[in-house]
N, C-alpha and C positions, 0 to 999 in steps of 0.2 A: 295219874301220870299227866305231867304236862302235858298241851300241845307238840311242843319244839321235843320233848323227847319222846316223840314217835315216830315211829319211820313215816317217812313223807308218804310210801305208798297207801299206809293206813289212814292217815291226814284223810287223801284224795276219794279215797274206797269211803270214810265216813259220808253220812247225809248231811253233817252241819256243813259240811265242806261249803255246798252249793247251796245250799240252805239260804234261806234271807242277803244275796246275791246282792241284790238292788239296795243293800243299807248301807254295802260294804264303800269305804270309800276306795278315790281310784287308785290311788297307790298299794291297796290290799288287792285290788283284782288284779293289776300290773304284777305283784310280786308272786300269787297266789298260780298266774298263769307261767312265768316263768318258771317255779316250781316244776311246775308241770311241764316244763320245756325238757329240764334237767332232766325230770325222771323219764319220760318220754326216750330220752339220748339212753341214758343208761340201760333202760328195759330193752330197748334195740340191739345196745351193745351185748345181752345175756341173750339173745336171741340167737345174731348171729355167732355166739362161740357155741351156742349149743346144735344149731342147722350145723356147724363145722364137725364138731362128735359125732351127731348122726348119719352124716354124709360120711364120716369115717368109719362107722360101725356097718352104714350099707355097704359101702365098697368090700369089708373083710366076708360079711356073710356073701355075697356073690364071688368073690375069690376063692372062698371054701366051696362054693357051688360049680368051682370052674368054668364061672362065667366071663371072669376077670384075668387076665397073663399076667398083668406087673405086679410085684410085692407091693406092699403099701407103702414102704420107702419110693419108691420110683412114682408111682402113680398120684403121690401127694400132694405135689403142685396142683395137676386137672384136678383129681375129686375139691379141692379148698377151692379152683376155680371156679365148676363147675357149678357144684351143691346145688344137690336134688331138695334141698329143703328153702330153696330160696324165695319162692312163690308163697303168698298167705293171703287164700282169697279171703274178703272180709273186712283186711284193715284198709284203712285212708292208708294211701301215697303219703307219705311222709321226708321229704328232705332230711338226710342221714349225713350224720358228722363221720367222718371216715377217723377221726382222733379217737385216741382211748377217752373213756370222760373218765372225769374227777370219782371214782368212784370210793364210796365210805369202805371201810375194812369190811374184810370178809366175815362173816359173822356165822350163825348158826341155820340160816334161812336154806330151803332145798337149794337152791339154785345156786349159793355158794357150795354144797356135797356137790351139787351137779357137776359145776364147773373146777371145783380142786379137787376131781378125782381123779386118780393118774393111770386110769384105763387105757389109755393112749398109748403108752410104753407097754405094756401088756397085753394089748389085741390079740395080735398073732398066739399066743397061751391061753387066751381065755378058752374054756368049752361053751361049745354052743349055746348052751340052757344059759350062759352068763352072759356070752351077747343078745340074747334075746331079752335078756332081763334088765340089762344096762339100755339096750333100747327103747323098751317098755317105758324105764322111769326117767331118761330125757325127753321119749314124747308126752310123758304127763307133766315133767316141769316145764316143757318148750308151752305146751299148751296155757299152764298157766300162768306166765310170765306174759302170753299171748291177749289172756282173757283183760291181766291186769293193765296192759298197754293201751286197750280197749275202753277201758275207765277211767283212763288218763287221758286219752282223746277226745272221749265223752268231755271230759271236764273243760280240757282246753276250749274246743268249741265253745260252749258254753260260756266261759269267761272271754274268749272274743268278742261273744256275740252280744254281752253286755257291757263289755267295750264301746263297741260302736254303735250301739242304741245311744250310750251317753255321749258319743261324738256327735249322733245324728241328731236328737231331742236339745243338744245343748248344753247339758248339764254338767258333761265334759270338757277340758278348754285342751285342746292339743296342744298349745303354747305352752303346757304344763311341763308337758314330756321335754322340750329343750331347756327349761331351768331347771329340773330334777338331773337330767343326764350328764 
């Protein structure tokens, strides 16, 4: 399989990614970081719609627990505001697009079953052993949606930072960047 038909997150997870870095010229490390811009936005955006379900699936198990008053109609606005799953100690501070990004159709990946699953409308019905199981399997996709954003910032770093060796060593011409842009 080609390159270009793999998913970018695979591209990034491979070793040739970063592999012989220093041969690449500057317009592959410029576009190769970008890449990684993209997918960076997009792994954030699968993040926070699934912190949104689990913040959603928390609230019903403490409402069953009569820990909660409001239906989960009424309380929908605070919990989406709120979201206990907002915090992820670990990753870099990252500047977050608040836009949808451009994202490629949904496919077959967990994180697309994660996210078109329409447990949402159904809460309130589910049995318990089924929220606890829907919970279960958003924190193991939140997790690895998590692990994989982690190796996308690996990388970025990375292609920065041989960015600016070649700005600082020279070998780089920053004048580059305004007649390519």
């Amino acid at each position: 399989m080609s390159d270009n038909n793999r998913r970018r997150i695979d591209r990034v997870q491979d070793e040739d990614f970063l592999g012989g870095i220093d041969a690449l010229s500057d317009n592959d490390v410029r576009d190769r970081r970008a890449m990684c811009g993209d997918l960076d936005v997009e792994l954030s955006y699968y993040r926070r719609m699934l912190h949104g379900r689990m913040d959603l699936i928390a609230f019903e198990m403490r409402r069953r627990a009569g820990e909660e008053e409001q239906s989960l109609i009424e309380a929908l606005p605070r919990i989406l505001a709120e979201g206990a799953y907002t915090a992820s100690p670990g990753l870099p501070s990252r500047q977050l697009s608040i836009e949808v990004p451009n994202i490629p159709s949904q496919g077959h990946r967990v994180v697309d079953k994660a996210l078109d699953s329409d447990f949402v409308a159904r809460l309130p019905s589910l049995e318990e052993s089924e929220l606890g199981d829907i919970q279960r399997f958003l924190q193991e996709v939140e997790a690895e949606v998590s692990r994989q954003r982690r190796t996308v910032h690996d990388a970025l770093d990375s292609l920065q930072e041989e960015l600016i060796r070649r700005y600082r060593d020279g070998s780089a011409d920053p004048d580059d960047l305004l007649s390519s842009g």
